[in-house]
C-alpha positions in Angstrom: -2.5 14.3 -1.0 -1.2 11.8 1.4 2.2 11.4 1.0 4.3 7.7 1.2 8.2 8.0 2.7 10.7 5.2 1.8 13.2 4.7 4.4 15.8 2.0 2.1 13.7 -1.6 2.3 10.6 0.0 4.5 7.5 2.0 3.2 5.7 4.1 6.0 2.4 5.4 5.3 0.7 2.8 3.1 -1.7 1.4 6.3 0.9 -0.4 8.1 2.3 0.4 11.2 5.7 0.4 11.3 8.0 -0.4 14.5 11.2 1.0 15.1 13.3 1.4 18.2 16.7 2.9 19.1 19.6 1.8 20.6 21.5 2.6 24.2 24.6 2.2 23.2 27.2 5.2 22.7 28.0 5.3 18.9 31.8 5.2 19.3 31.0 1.8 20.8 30.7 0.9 16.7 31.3 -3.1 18.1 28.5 -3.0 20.8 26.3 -0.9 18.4 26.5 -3.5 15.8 25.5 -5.8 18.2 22.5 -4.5 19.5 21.3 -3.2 16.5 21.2 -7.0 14.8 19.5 -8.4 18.3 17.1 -5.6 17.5 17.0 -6.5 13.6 16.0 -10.0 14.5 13.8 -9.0 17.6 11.6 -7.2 14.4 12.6 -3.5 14.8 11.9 -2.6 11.3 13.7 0.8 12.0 16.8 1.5 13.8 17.7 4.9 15.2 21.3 5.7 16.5 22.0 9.0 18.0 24.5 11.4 16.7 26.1 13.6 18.8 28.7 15.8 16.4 30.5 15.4 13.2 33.2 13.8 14.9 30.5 10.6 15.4 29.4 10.0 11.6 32.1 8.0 10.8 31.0 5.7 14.0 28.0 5.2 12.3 28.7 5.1 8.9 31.2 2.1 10.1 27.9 0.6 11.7 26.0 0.6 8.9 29.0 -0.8 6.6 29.3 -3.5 9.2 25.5 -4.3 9.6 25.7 -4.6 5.4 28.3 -6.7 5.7 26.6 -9.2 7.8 23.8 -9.3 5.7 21.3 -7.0 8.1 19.7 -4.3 6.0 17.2 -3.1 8.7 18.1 0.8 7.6 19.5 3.0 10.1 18.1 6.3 11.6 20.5 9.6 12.8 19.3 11.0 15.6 20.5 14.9 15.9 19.9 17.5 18.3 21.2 20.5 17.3 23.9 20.7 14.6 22.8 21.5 11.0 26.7 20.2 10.3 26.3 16.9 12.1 22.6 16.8 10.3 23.8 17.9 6.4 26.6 14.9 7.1 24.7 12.3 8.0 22.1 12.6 5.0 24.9 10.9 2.7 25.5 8.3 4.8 22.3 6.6 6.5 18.8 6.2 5.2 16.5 8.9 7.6 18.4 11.5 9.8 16.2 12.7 12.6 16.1 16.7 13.3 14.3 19.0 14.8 14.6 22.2 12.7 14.3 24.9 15.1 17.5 23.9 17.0 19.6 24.4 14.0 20.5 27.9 15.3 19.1 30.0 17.7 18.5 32.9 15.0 15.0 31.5 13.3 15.7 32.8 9.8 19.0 30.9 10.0 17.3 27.8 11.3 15.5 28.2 8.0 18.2 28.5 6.0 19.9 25.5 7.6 17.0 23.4 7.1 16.5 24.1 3.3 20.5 23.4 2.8 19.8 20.1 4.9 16.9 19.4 3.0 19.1 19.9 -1.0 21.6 17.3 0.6 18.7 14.4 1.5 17.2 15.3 -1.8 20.7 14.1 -3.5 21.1 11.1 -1.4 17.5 9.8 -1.5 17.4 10.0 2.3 14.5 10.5 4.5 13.6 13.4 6.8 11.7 12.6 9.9 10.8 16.3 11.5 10.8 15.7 14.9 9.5 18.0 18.1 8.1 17.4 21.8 7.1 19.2 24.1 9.1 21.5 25.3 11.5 21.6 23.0 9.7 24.4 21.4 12.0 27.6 20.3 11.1 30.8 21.2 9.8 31.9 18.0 6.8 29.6 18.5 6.5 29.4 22.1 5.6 33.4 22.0 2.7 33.1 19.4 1.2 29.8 21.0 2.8 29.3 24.6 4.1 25.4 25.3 0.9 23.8 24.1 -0.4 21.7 21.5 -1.1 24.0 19.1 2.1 25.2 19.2 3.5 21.4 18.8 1.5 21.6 15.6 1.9 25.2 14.2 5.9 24.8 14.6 5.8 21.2 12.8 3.7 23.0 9.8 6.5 25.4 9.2 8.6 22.8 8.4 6.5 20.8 6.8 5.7 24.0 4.3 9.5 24.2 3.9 10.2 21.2 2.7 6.5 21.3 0.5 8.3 24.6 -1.3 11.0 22.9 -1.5 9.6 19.9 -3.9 10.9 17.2 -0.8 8.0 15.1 0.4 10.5 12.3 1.8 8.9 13.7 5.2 7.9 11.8 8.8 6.8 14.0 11.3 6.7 13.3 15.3 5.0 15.6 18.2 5.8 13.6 21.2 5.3 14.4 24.4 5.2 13.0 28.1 1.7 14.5 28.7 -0.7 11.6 26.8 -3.0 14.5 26.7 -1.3 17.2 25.0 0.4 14.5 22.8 -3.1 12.9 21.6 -4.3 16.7 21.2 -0.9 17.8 19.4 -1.2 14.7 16.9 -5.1 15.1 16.2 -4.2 19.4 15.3 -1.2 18.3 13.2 -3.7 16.0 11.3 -6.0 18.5 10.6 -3.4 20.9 9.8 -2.4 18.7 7.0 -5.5 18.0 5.4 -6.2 21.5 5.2 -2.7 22.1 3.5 -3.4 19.6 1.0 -0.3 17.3 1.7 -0.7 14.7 4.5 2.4 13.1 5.4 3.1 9.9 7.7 3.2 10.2 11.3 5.8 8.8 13.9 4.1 8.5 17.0 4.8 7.8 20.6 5.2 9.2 23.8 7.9 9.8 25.2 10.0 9.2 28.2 6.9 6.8 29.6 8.7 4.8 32.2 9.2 1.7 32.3 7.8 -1.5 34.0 4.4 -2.1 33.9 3.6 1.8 33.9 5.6 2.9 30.8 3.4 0.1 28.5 0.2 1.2 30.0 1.5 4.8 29.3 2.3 4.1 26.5 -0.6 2.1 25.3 -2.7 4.8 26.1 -1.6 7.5 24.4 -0.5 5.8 21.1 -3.8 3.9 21.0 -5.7 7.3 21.3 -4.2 8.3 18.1 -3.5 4.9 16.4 -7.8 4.4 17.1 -8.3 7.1 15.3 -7.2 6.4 12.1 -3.6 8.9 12.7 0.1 7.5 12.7 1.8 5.1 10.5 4.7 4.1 12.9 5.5 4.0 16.6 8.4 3.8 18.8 7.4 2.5 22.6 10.2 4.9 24.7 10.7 2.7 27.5 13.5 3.1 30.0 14.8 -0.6 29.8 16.9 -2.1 27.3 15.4 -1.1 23.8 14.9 -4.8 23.0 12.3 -4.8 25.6 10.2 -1.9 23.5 9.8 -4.3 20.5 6.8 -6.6 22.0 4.5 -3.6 23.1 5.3 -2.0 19.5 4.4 -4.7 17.5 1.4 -5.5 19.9 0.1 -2.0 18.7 1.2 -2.7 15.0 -1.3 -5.8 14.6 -4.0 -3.9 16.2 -4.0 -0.9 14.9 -2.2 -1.5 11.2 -4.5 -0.8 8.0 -5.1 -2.6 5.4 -5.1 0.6 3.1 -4.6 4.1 4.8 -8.7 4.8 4.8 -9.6 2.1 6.8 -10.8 2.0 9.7 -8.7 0.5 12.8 -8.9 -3.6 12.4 -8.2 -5.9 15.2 -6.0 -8.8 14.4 -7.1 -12.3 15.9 -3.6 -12.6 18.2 -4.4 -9.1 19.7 -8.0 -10.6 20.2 -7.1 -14.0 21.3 -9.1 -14.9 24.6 -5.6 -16.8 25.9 -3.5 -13.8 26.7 -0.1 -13.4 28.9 -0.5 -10.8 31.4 1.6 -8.3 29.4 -0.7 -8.9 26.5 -3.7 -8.3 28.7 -2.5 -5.0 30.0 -1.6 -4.4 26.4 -5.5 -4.6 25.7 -6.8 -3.1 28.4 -4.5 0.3 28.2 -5.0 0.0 24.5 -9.7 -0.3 25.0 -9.7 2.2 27.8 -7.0 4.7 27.0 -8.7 6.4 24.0 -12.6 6.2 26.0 -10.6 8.3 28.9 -8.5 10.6 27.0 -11.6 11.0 24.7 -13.9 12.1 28.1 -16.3 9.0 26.9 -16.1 7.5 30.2 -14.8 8.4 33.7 -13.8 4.9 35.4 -12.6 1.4 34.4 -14.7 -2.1 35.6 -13.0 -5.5 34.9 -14.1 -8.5 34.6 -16.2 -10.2 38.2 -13.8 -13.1 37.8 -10.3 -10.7 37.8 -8.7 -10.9 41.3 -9.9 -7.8 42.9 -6.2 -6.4 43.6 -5.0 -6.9 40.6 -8.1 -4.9 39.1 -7.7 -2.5 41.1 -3.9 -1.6 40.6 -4.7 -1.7 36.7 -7.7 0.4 36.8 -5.2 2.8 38.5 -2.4 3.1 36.6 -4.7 3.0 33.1 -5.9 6.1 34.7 -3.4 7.5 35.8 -1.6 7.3 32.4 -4.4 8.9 31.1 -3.8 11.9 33.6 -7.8 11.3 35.2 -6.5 10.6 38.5 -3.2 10.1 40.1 -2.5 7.7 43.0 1.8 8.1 42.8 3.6 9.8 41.8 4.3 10.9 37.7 7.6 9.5 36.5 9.1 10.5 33.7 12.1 8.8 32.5 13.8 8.9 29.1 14.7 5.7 27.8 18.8 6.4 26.9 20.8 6.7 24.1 24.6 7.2 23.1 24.3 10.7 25.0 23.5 9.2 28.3 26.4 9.3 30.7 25.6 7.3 33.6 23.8 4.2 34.5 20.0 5.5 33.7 18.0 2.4 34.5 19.4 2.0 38.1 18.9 5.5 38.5 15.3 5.4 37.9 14.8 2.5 40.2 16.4 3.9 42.8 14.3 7.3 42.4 10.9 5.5 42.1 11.9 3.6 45.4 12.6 6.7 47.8 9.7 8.8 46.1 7.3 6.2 46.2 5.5 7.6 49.5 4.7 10.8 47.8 2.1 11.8 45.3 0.6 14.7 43.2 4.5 15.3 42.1 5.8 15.0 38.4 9.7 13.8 38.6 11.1 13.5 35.5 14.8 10.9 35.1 16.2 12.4 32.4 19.9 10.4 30.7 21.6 14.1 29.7 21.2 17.5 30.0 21.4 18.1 26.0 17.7 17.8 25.8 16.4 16.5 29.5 15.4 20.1 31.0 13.7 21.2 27.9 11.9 17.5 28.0 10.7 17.0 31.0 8.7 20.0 30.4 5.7 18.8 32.6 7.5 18.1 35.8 7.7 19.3 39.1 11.3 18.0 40.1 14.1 17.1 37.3 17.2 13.8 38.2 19.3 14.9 35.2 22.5 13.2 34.4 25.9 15.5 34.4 28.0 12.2 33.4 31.0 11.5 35.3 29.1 10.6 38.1 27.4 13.8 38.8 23.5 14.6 38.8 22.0 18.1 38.3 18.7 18.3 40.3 15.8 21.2 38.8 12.8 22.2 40.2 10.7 22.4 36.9 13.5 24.5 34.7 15.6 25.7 37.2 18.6 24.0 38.3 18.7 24.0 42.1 22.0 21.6 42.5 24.4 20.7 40.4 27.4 18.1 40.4 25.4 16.6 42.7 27.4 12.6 43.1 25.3 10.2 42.2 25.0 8.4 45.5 24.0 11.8 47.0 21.5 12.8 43.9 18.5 10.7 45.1 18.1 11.7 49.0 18.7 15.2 48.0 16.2 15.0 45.3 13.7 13.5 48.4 14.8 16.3 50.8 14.6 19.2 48.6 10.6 17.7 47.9 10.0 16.9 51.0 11.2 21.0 52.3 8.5 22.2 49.9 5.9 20.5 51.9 4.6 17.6 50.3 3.0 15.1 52.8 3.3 11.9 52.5 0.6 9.9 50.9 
C-alpha cells in the first residue's frame, strides 16, 4: 500500500516532487522569520521548515505561522526538533508537520518508544504530519550495535518507527535517511524502499543529502545523490542543504522537481522540456550534467565522464572532477562538509566555511566537516576526518573525527589551528 501524507494545502506522494527548504533565521527572530519565510513562499518553497529548539520556542513559531496567515501566505510550516519529546508533543497542535527523529527522545530505547507513540496520539488529534527523520550518524546505540553506522542500519532504525506508527493506525508518515556520504545515502534510501514494500506500507520519501556545501560543489553534490534515487523511481520530495542563504536552495530543487516528478507514482522518471532545453545557463547545465552522470557513477555503470569536443577543455575538466568527486570515485580536494544553518547556529556559518575551504585548499584526501552547532554537528559529520564546530559566542570546538581536540577555540584562531593540527598529522600538500 503506498501511502499519501497531507501537509495543510500540499500532498506528497502522489508523483510530484515536492520542494521544501528551511530557514536560517533564529526562531525568536519571529519578525526576520516572517520575512524569510514569505521570500521563500514566493521563491516556490512549497514547504517551510523552522527549527525548534525547546518549549520555550513554540510560541515563536506559533506567532510565525499566525503572522504568515495573516498575510495571506499559507505555504504550511515544518518544526524541526532534535531531541525533546516535550518540545515535539507541543508543536504537533500548533504547525502542520513536526520533524523528529525518534530515537533521541530519550536515551532509554523503550522510553524513546513510549515517547514516540504519546507524540504520535497528539499529531493524530491535530491532523498533523510526521516526517521520521535520521542521518547518518545520528544513529542511537540500540541500532548502531546490531548494524554498525551503515546503511542498513539507516534503514532498519527508520522501519522501527515506521512499524510504530503502522500499529499505531497513523500513516500521516514522511521518512528521510540523509546523509553526507552520496553513497551510503543512495544505498540507505534504495534498503528503506525495499524494506517497505516487503512490509506492505510504502510511505513517501524526503530526500536529500545533507550538509553538501555550497557553491558549485554542493549542487553538483547534491545533484548526484538525489538524482540517484529520484532516477530510480524513490522520493517524493527534496530539500537541496546548501550552506548559503536558503533562498538560493530553491532553483536546484525545483530543477530536480521538473525532471524527476511523475505523472502518477508508477511511472517511470520523465524529463520535462525546460530541464531538456538545448539553451541552458551554466547552473542549469551543471544541474544536467550532475543529475546524467551521478546515478551511471554511483550505479558502477561507468568509471569516467567525456563532454562535449566543443566544451572549453578547463571547464570540462573541473566539472568532470567535481561530478566525480561528489560521487566519491576520485577525489582531487579536499571533502567539505558544511551544514547549511538554522535558528541553532550561533556564529556567522557561511564566512566560516569560506574561510576554511580557503586555508585547506592545498590539501587533499581529508574529509572536514563545517558544522553551525554542536547539538547535532559531531554526530553529523560522521564521515569526516577533521570537525569546525560552532560553540556560539565566538568560540569554535575543533574534533578529529568524534573527538574534540580544542575547545573555545576564538573564532579568528579556529581556522589556522584547524590547518596546523592537519598539517602535524602529516598530510602533504597536494
Amino acid at each position: 500500500m503506498k501511502h499519501i501524507v497531507r501537509v495543510g494545502k500540499v500532498t506528497i506522494g502522489d508523483g510530484r516532487i515536492v520542494v521544501q527548504t528551511m530557514c536560517n533565521t533564529h526562531t525568536d527572530d519571529i519578525e526576520g522569520t516572517v520575512a524569510q519565510s514569505l521570500r521563500l513562499a514566493a521563491a516556490g518553497a512549497e514547504l517551510v521548515r523552522i527549527t525548534v529548539p525547546g518549549l520555550q520556542d513554540v510560541p515563536h513559531i506559533a506567532e510565525i505561522r499566525r503572522r504568515l496567515r495573516e498575510a495571506g501566505c499559507d505555504v504550511p510550516l515544518v518544526a524541526d526538533i532534535h531531541f525533546s519529546a516535550e518540545t515535539a508533543i507541543a508543536c504537533a497542535s500548533v504547525v502542520e508537520k513536526v520533524r523528529i527523529n525518534p530515537g533521541n527522545f530519550h536515551r532509554d530505547h523503550e522510553k524513546a518508544r513510549e515517547k514516540f507513540a504519546e507524540f504520535l496520539e497528539v499529531c493524530k488529534q491535530h491532523g498533523s504530519a510526521v516526517r521520521i527523520g535520521l542521518n547518518h550518524g545520528s544513529l542511537g546505540a540500540f541500532i548502531t550495535e546490531k548494524y554498525g553506522n551503515t546503511p542498513r542500519a539507516m534503514a532498519e532504525a527508520a522501519m522501527e518507527w515506521i512499524r510504530m506508527a503502522v500499529e499505531h493506525d497513523f500513516f500521516n508518515v514522511v521518512v528521510s535517511l540523509k546523509a553526507s556520504n552520496t553513497v551510503v545515502m543512495a544505498e540507505a534510501y534504495r534498503l528503506l524502499q525495499q524494506a517497505m514494500e516487503d512490509y506492505g506500507h510504502v510511505f513517501p520519501l524526503h530526500v536529500g543529502v545533507t550538509e553538501a556545501g555550497n557553491g558549485d560543489s554542493g549542487r553538483i553534490k547534491s545533484c548526484v545523490g538525489i538524482a540517484s534515487v529520484l532516477s530510480a523511481g524513490i522520493g517524493d520530495t527534496v530539500r537541496v542543504s546548501l550552506t548559503e542563504d536558503p533562498e538560493a536552495e530553491l532553483p536546484v530543487a525545483k530543477y530536480l522537481s521538473d525532471r524527476y516528478s511523475r505523472t502518477s507514482p508508477s511511472d517511470t522518471a520523465s524529463c520535462h522540456p525546460r530541464t531538456c532545453s538545448g539553451n541552458l545557463s551554466r547552473q542549469d547545465y551543471i544541474l544536467r550534467a550532475a543529475c546524467d552522470w551521478g546515478p551511471k557513477l554511483l550505479n558502477r555503470e561507468v568509471d569516467d565522464i567525456t563532454f562535449p569536443e566543443e566544451m572549453d577543455p578547463a571547464e570540462a575538466e573541473y566539472l568532470r572532477n567535481e561530478i566525480l568527486q561528489a560521487a566519491r570515485r576520485r577525489f582531487y580536494k579536499p571533502e567539505y562538509i558544511a551544514c547549511p544553518g538554522c535558528g541553532r547556529t550561533m556564529y556567522n556559518l557561511q564566512a566560516a566555511f569560506e574561510e576554511v575551504k580557503a586555508k585547506t585548499a592545498h590539501l587533499k584526501d581529508v574529509v572536514i566537516a563545517v558544522m553551525g552547532c554542536v547539538v547535532n554537528g559531531p554526530g553529523e559529520m560522521a564521515d569526516a576526518d577533521w570537525g569546525y564546530v560552532g560553540e556560539g559566542n565566538h568560540k569554535v570546538s575543533i574534533y578529529k573525527g568524534r573527538t574534540p581536540l580544542l575547545r573555545h577555540i576564538p573564532e579568528e584562531e579556529a581556522a589556522d589551528r584547524l590547518v596546523a593540527l592537519i598539517e602535524a598529522e602529516g598530510l602533504q600538500d597536494g
